[in-house]
N, CA, C and O atoms as a Maestro MAE file, in Angstrom:
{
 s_m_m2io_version
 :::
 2.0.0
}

f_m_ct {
 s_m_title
 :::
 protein
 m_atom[332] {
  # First column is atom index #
  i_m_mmod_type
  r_m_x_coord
  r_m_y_coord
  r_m_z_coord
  i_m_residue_number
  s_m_chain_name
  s_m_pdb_residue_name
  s_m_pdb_atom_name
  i_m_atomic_number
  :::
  1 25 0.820 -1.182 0.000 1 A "UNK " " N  " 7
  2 3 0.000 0.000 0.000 1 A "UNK " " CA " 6
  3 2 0.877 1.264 0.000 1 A "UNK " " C  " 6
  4 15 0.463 2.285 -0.550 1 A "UNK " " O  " 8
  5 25 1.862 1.229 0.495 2 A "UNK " " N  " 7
  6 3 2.962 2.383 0.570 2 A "UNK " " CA " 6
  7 2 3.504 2.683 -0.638 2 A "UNK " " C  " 6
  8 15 3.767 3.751 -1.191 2 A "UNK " " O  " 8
  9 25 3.648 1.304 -1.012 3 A "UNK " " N  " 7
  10 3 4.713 1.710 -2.552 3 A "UNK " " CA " 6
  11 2 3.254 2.296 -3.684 3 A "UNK " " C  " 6
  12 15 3.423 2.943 -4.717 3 A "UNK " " O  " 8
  13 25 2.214 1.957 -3.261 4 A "UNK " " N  " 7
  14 3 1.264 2.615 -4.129 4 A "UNK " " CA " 6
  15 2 1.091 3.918 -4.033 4 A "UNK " " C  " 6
  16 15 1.034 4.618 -5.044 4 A "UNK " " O  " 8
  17 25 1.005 4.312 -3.056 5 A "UNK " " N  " 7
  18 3 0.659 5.529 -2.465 5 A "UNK " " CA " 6
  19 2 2.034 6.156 -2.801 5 A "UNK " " C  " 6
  20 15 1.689 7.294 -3.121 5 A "UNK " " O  " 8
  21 25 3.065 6.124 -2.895 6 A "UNK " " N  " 7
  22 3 4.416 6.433 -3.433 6 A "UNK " " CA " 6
  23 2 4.465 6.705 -5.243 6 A "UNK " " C  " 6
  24 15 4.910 7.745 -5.728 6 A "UNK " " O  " 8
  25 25 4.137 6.013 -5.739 7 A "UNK " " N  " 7
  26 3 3.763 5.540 -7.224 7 A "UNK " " CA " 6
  27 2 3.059 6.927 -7.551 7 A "UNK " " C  " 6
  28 15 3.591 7.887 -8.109 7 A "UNK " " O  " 8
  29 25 1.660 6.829 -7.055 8 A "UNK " " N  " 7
  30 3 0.776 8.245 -7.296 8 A "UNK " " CA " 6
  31 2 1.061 9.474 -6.670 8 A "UNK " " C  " 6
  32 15 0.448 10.535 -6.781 8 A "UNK " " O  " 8
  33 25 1.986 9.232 -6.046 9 A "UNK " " N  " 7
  34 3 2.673 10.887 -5.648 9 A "UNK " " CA " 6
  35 2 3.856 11.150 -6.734 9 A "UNK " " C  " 6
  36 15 3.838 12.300 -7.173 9 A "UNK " " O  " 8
  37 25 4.720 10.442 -7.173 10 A "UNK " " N  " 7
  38 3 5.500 10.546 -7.599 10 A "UNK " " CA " 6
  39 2 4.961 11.088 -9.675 10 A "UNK " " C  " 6
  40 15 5.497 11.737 -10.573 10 A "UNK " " O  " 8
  41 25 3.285 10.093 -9.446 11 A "UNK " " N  " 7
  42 3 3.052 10.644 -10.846 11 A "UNK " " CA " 6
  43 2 2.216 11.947 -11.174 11 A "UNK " " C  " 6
  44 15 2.239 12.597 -12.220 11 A "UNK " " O  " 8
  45 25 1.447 12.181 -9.988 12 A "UNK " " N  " 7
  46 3 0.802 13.643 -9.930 12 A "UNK " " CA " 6
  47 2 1.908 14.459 -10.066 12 A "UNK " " C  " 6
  48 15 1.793 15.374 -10.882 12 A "UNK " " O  " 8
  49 25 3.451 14.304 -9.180 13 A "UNK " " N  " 7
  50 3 4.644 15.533 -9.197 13 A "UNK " " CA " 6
  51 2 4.762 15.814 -11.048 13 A "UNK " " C  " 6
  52 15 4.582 16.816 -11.739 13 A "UNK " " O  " 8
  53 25 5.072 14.676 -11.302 14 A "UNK " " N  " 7
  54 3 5.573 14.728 -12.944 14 A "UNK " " CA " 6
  55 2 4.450 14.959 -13.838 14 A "UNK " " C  " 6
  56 15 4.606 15.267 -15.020 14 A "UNK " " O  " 8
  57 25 3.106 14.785 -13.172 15 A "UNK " " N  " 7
  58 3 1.987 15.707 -14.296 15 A "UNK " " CA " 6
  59 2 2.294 17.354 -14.118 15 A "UNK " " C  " 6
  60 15 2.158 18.098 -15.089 15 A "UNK " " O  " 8
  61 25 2.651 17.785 -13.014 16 A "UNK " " N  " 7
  62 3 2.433 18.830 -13.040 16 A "UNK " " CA " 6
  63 2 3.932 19.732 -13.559 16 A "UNK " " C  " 6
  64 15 3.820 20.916 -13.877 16 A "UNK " " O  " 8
  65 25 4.945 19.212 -13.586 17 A "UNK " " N  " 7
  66 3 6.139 19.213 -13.987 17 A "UNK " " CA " 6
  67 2 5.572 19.123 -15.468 17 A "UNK " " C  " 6
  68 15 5.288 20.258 -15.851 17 A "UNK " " O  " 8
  69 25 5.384 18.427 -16.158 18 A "UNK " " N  " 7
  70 3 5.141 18.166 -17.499 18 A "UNK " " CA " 6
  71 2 4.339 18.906 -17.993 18 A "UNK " " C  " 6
  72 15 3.174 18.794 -17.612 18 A "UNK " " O  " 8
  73 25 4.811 20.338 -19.430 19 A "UNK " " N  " 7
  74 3 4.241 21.161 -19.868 19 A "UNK " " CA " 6
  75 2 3.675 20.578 -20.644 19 A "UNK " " C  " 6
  76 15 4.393 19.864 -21.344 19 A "UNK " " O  " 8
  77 25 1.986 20.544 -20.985 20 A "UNK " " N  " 7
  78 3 1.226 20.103 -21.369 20 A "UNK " " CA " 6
  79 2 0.711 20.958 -22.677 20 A "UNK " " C  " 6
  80 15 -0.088 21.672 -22.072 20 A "UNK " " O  " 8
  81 25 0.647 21.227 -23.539 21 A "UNK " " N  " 7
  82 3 -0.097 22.234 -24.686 21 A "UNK " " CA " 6
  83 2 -1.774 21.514 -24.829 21 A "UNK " " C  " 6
  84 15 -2.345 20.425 -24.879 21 A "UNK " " O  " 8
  85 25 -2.027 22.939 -24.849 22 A "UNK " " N  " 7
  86 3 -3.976 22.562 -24.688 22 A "UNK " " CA " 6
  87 2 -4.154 22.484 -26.057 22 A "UNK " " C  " 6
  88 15 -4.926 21.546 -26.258 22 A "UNK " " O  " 8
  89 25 -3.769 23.089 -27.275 23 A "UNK " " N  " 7
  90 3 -3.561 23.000 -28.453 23 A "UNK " " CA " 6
  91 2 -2.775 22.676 -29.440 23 A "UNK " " C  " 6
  92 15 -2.429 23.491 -30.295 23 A "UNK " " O  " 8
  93 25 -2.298 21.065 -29.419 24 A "UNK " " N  " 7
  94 3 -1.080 21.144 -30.306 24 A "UNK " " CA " 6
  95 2 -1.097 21.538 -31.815 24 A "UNK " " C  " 6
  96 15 -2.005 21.782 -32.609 24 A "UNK " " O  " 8
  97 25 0.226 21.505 -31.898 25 A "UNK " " N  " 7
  98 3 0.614 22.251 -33.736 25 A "UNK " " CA " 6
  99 2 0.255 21.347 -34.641 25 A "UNK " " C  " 6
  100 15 1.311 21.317 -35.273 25 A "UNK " " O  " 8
  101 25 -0.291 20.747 -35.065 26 A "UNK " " N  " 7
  102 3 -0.583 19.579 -35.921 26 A "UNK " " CA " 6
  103 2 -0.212 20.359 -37.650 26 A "UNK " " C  " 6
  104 15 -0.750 19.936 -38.674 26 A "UNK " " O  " 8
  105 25 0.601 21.306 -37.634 27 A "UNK " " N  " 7
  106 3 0.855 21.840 -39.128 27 A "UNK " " CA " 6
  107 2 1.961 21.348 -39.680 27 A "UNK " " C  " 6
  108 15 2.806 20.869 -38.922 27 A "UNK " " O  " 8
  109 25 2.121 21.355 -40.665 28 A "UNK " " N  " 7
  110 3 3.113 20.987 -41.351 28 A "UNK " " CA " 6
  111 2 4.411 21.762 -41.094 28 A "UNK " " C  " 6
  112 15 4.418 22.982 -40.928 28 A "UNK " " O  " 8
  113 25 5.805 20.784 -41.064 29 A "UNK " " N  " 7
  114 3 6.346 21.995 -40.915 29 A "UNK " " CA " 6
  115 2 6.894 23.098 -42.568 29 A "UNK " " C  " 6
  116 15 6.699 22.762 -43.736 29 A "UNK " " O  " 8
  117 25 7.427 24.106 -42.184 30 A "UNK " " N  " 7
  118 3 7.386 25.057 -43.374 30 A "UNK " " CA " 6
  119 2 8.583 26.315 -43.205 30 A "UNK " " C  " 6
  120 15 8.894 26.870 -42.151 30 A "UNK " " O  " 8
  121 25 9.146 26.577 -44.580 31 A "UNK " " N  " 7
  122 3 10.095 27.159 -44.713 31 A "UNK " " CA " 6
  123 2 9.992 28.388 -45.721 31 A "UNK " " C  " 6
  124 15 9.865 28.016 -46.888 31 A "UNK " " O  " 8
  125 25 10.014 29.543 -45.569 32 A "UNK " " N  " 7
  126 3 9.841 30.645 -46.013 32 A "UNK " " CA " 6
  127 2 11.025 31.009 -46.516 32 A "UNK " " C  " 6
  128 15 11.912 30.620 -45.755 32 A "UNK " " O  " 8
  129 25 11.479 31.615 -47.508 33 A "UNK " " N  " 7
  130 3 13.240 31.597 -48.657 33 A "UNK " " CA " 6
  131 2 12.467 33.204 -49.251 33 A "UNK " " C  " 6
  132 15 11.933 33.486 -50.324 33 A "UNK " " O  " 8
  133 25 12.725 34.045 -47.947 34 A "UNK " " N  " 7
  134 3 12.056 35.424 -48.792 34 A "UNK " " CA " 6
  135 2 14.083 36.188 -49.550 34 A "UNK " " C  " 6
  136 15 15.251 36.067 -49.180 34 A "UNK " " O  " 8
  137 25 13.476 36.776 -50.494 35 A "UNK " " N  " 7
  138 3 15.009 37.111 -51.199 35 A "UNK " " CA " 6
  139 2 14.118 38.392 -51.712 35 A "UNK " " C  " 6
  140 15 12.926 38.354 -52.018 35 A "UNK " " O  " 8
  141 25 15.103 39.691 -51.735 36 A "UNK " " N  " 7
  142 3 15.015 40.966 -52.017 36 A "UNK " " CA " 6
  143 2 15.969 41.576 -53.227 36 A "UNK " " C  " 6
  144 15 17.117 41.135 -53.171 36 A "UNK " " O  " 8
  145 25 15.718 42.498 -54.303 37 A "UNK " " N  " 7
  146 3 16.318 42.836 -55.372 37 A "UNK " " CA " 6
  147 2 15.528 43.965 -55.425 37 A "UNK " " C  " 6
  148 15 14.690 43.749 -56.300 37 A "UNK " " O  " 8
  149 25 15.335 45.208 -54.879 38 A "UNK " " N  " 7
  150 3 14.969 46.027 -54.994 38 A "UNK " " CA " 6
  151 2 15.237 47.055 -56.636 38 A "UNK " " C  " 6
  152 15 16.316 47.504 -57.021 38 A "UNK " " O  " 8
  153 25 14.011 47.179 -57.266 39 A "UNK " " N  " 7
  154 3 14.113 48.144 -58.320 39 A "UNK " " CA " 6
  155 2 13.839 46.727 -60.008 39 A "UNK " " C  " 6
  156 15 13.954 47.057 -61.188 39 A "UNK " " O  " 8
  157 25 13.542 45.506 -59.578 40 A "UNK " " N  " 7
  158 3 13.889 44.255 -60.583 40 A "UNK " " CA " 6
  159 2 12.367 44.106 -60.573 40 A "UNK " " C  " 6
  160 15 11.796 43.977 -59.490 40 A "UNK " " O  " 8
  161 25 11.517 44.119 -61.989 41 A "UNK " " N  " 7
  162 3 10.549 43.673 -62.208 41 A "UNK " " CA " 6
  163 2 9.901 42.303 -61.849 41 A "UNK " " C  " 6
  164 15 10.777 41.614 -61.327 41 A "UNK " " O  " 8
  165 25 8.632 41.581 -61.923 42 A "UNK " " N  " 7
  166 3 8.462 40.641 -61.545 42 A "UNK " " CA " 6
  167 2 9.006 39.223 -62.308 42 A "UNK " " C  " 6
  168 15 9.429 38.122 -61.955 42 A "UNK " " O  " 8
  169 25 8.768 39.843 -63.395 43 A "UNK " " N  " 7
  170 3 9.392 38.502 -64.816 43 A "UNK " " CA " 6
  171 2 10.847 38.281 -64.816 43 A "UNK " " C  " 6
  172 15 11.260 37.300 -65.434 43 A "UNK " " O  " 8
  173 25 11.791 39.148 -64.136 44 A "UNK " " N  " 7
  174 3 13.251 38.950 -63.702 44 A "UNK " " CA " 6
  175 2 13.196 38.430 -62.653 44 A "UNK " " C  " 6
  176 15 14.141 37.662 -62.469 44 A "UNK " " O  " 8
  177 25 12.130 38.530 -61.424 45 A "UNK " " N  " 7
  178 3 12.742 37.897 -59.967 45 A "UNK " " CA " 6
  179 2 12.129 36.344 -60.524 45 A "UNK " " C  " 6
  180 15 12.553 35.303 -60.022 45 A "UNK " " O  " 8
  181 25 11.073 36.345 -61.629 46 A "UNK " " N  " 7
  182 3 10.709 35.194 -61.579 46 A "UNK " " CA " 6
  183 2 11.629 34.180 -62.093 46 A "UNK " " C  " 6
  184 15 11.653 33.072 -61.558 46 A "UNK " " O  " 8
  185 25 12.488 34.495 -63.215 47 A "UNK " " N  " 7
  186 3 13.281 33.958 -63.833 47 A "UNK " " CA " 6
  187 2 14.287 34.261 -63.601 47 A "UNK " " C  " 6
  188 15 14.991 33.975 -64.569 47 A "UNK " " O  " 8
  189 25 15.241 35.026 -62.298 48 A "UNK " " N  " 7
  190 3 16.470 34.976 -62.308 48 A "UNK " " CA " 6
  191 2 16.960 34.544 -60.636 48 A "UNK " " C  " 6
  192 15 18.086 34.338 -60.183 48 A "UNK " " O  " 8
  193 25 15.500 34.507 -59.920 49 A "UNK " " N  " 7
  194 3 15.569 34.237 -58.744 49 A "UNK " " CA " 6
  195 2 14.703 32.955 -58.370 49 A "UNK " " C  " 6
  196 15 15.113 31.813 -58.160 49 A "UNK " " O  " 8
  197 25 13.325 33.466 -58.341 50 A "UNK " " N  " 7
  198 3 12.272 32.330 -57.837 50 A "UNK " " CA " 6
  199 2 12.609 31.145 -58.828 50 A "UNK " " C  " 6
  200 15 12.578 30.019 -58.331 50 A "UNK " " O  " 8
  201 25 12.849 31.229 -59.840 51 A "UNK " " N  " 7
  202 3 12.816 29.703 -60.682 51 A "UNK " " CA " 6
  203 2 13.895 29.167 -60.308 51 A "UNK " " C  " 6
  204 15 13.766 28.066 -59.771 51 A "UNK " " O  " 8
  205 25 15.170 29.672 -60.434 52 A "UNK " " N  " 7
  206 3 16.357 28.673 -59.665 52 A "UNK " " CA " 6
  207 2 15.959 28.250 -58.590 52 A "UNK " " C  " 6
  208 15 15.539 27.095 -58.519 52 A "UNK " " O  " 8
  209 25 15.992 29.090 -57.467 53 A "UNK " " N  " 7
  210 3 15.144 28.217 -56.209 53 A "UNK " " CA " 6
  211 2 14.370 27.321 -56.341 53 A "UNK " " C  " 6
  212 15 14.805 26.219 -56.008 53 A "UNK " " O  " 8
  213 25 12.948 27.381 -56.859 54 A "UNK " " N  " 7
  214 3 12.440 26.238 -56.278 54 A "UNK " " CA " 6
  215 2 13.128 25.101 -57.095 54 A "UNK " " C  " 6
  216 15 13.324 24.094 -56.415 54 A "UNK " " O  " 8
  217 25 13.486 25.033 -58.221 55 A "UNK " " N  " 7
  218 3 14.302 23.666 -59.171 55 A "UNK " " CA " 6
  219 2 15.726 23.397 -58.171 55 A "UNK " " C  " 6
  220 15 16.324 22.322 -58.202 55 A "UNK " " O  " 8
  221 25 16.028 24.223 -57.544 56 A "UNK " " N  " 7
  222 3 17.325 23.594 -56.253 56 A "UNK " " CA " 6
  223 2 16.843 23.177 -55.486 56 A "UNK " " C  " 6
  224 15 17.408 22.246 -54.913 56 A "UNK " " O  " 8
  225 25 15.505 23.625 -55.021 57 A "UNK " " N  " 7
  226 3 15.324 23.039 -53.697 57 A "UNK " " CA " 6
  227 2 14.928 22.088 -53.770 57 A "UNK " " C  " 6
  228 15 15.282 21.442 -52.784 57 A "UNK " " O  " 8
  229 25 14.127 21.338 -54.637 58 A "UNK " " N  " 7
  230 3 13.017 20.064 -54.547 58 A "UNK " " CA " 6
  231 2 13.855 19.412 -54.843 58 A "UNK " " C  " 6
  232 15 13.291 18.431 -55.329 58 A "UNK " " O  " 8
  233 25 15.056 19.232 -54.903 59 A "UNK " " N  " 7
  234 3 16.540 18.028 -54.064 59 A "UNK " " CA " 6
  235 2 16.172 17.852 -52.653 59 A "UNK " " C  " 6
  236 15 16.473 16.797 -52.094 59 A "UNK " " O  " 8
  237 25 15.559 18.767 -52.031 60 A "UNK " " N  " 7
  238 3 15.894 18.094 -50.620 60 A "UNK " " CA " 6
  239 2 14.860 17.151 -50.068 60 A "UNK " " C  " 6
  240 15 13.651 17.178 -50.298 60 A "UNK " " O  " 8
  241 25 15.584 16.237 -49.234 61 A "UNK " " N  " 7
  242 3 14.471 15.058 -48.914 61 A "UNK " " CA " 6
  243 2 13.605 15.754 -47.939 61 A "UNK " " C  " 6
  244 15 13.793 16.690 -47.163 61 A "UNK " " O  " 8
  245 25 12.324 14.797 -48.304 62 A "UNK " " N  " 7
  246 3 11.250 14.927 -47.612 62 A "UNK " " CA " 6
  247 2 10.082 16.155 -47.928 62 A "UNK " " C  " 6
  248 15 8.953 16.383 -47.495 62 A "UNK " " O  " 8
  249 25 11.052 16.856 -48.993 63 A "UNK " " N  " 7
  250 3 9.689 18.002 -49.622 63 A "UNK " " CA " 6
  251 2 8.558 17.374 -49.927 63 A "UNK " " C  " 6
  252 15 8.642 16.439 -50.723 63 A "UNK " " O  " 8
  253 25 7.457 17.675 -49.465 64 A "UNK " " N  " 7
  254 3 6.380 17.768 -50.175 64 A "UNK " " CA " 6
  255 2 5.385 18.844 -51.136 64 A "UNK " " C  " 6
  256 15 4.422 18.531 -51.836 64 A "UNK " " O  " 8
  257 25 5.744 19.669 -50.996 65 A "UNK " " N  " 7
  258 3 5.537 20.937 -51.762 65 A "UNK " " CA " 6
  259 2 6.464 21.917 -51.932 65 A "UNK " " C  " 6
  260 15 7.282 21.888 -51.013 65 A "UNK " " O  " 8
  261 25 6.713 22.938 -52.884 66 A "UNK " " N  " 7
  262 3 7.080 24.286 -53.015 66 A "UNK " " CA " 6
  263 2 6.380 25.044 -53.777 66 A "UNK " " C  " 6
  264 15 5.814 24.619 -54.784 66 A "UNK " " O  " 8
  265 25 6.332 26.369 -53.348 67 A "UNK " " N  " 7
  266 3 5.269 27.337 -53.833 67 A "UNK " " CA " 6
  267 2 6.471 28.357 -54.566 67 A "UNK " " C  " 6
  268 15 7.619 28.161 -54.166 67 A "UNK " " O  " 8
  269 25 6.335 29.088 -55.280 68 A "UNK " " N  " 7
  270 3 7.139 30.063 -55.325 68 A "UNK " " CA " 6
  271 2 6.197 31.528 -55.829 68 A "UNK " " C  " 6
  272 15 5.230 31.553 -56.590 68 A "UNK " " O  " 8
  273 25 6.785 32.550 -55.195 69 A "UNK " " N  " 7
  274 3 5.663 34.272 -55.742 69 A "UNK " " CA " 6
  275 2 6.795 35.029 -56.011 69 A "UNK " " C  " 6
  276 15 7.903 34.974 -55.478 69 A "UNK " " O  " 8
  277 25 6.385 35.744 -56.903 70 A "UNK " " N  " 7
  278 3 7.676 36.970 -57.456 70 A "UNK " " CA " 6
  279 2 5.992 38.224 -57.757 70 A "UNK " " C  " 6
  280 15 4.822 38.126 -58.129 70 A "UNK " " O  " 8
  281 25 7.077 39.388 -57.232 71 A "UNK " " N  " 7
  282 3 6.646 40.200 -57.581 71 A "UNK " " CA " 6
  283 2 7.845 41.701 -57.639 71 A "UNK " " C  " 6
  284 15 9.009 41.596 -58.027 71 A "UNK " " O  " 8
  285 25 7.241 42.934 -57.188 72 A "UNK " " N  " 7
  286 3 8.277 43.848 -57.891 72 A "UNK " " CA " 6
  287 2 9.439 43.835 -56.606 72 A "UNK " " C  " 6
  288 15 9.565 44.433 -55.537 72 A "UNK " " O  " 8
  289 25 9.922 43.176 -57.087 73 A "UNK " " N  " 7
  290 3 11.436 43.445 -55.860 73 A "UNK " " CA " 6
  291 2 11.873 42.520 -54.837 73 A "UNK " " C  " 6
  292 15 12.692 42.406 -53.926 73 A "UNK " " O  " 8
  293 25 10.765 41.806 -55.531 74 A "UNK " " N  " 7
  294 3 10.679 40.787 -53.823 74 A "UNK " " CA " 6
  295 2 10.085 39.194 -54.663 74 A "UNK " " C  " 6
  296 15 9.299 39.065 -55.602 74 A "UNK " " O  " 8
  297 25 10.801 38.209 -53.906 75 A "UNK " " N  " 7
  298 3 10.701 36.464 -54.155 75 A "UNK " " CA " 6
  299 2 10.103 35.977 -52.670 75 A "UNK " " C  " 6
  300 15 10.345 36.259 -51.497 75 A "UNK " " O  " 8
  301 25 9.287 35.187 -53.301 76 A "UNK " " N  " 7
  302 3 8.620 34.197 -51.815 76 A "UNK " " CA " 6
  303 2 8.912 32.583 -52.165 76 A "UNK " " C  " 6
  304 15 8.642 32.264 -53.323 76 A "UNK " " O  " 8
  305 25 9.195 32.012 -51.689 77 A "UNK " " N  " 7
  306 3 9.404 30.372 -51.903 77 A "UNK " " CA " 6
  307 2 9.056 29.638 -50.719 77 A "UNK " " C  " 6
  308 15 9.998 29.472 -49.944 77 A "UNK " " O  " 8
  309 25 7.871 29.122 -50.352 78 A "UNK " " N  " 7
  310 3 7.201 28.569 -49.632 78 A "UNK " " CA " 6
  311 2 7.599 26.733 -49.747 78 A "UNK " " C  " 6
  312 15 6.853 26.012 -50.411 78 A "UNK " " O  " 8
  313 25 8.509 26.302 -49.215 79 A "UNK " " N  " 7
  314 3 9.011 24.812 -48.706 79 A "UNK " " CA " 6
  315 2 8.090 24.076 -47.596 79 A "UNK " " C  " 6
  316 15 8.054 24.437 -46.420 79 A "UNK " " O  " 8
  317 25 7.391 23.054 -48.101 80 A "UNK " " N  " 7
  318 3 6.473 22.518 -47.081 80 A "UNK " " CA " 6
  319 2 7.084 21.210 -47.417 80 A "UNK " " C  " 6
  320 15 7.292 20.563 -48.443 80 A "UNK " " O  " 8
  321 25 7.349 21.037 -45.763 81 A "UNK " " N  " 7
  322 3 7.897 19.136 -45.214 81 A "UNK " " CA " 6
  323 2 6.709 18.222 -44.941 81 A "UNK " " C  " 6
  324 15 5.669 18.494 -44.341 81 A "UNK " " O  " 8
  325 25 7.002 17.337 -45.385 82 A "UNK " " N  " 7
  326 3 5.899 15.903 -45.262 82 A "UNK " " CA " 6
  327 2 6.465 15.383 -44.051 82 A "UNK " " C  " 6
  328 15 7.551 15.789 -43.637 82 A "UNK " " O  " 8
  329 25 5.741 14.440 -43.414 83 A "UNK " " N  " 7
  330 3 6.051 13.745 -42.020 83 A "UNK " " CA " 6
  331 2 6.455 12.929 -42.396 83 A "UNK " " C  " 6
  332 15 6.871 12.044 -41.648 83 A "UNK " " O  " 8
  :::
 }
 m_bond[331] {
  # First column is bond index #
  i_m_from
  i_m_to
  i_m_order
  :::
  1 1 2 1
  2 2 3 1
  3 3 4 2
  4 3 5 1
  5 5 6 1
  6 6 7 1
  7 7 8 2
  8 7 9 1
  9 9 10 1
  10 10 11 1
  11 11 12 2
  12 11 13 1
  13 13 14 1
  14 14 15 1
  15 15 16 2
  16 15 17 1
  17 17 18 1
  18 18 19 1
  19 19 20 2
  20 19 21 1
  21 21 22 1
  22 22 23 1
  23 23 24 2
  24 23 25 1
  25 25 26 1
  26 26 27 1
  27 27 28 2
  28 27 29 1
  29 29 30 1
  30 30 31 1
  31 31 32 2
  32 31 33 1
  33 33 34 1
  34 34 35 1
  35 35 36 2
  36 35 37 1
  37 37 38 1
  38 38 39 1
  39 39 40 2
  40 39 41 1
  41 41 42 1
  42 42 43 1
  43 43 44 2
  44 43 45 1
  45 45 46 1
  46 46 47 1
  47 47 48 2
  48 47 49 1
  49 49 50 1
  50 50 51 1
  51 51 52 2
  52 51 53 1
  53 53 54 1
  54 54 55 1
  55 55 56 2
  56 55 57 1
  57 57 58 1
  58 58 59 1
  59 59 60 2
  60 59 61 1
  61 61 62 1
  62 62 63 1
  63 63 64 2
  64 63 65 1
  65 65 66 1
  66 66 67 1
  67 67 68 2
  68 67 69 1
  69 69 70 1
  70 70 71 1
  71 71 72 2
  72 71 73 1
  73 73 74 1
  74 74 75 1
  75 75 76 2
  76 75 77 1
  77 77 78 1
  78 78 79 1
  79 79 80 2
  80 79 81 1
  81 81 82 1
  82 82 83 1
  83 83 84 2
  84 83 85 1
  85 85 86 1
  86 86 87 1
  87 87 88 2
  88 87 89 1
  89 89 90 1
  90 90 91 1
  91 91 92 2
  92 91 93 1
  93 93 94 1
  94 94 95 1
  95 95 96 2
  96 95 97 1
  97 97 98 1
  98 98 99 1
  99 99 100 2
  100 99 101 1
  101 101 102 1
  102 102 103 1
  103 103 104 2
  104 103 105 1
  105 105 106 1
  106 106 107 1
  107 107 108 2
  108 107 109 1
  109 109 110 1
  110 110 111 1
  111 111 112 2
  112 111 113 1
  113 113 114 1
  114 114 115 1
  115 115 116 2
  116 115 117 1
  117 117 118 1
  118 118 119 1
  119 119 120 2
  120 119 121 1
  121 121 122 1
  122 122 123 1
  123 123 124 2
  124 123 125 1
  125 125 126 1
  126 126 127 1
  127 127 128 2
  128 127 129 1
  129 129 130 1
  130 130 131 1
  131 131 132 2
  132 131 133 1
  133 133 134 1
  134 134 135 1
  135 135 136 2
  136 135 137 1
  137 137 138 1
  138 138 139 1
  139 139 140 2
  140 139 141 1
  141 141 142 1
  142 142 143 1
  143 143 144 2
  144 143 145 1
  145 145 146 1
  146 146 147 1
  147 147 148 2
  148 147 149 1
  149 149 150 1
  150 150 151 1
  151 151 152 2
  152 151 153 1
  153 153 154 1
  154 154 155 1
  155 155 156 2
  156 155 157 1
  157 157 158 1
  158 158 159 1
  159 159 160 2
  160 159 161 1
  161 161 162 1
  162 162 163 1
  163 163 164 2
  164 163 165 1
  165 165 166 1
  166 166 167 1
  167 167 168 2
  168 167 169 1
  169 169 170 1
  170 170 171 1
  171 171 172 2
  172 171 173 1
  173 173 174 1
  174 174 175 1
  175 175 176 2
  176 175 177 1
  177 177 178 1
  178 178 179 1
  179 179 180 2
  180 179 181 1
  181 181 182 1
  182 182 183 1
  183 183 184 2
  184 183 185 1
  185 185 186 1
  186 186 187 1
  187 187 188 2
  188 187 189 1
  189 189 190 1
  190 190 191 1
  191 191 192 2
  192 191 193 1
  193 193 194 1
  194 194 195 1
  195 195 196 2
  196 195 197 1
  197 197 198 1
  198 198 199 1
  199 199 200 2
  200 199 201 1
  201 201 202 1
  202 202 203 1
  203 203 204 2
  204 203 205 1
  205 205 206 1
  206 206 207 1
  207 207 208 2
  208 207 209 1
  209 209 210 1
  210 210 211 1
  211 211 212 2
  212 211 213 1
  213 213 214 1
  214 214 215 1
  215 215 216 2
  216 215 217 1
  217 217 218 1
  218 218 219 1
  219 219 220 2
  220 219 221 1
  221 221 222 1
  222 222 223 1
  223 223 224 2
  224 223 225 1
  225 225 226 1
  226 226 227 1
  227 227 228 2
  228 227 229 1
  229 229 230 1
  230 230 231 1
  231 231 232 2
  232 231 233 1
  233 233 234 1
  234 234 235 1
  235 235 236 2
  236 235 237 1
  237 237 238 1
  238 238 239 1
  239 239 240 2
  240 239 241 1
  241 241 242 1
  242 242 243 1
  243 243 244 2
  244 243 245 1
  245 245 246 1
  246 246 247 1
  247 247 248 2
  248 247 249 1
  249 249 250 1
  250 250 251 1
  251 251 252 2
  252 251 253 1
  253 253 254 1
  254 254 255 1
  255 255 256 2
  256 255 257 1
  257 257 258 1
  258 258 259 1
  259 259 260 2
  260 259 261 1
  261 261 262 1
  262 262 263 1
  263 263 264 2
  264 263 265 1
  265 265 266 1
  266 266 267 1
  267 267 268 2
  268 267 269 1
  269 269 270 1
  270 270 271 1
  271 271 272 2
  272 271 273 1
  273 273 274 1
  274 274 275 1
  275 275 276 2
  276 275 277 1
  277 277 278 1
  278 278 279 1
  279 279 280 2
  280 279 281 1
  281 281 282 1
  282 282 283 1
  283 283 284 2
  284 283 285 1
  285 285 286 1
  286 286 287 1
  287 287 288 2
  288 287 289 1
  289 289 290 1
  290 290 291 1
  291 291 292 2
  292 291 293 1
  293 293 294 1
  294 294 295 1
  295 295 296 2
  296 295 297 1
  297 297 298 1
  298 298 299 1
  299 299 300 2
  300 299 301 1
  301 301 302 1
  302 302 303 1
  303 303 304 2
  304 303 305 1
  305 305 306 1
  306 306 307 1
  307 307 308 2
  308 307 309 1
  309 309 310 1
  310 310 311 1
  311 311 312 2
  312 311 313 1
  313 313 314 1
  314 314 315 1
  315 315 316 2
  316 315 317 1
  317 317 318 1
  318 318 319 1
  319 319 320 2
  320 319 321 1
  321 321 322 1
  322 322 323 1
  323 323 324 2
  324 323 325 1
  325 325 326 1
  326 326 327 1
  327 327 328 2
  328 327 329 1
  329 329 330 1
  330 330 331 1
  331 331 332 2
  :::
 }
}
């Protein structure tokens, strides 16, 4: 009876020790590749920036997606990991 009563003290200490999340992250994880060229139209970041990127990146294991956005000055490349 002691070692029981020992048992449930010892596991209430470590519930409350143990950070619990009321909401876990269940998202994918994800990688943002923002790149800047200030004054470069969109059809140059698309083709001198965003297109190399994403064709380098989808080498790496475990991609499951890449997105890529060009606009005036600015590249977005959105890398999403599969579990």
């Amino acid at each position: 009876m002691l070692l029981a009563a020992g048992l449930f003290a010892w596991g209430i200490f470590n519930i409350k020790k143990n950070p619990i999340d009321a909401i876990p992250d269940l998202s994918e994880n994800q990688v943002i590749v923002f790149t800047e060229w200030m004054g470069r139209g969109p059809q140059i970041m698309e083709d001198q920036v965003t297109y190399p990127l994403v064709s380098n990146l989808q080498g790496i294991p475990k991609v499951k997606n890449i997105r890529g956005t060009s606009m005036f000055g600015m590249s977005f490349v959105y890398v999403i990991f599969g579990r």
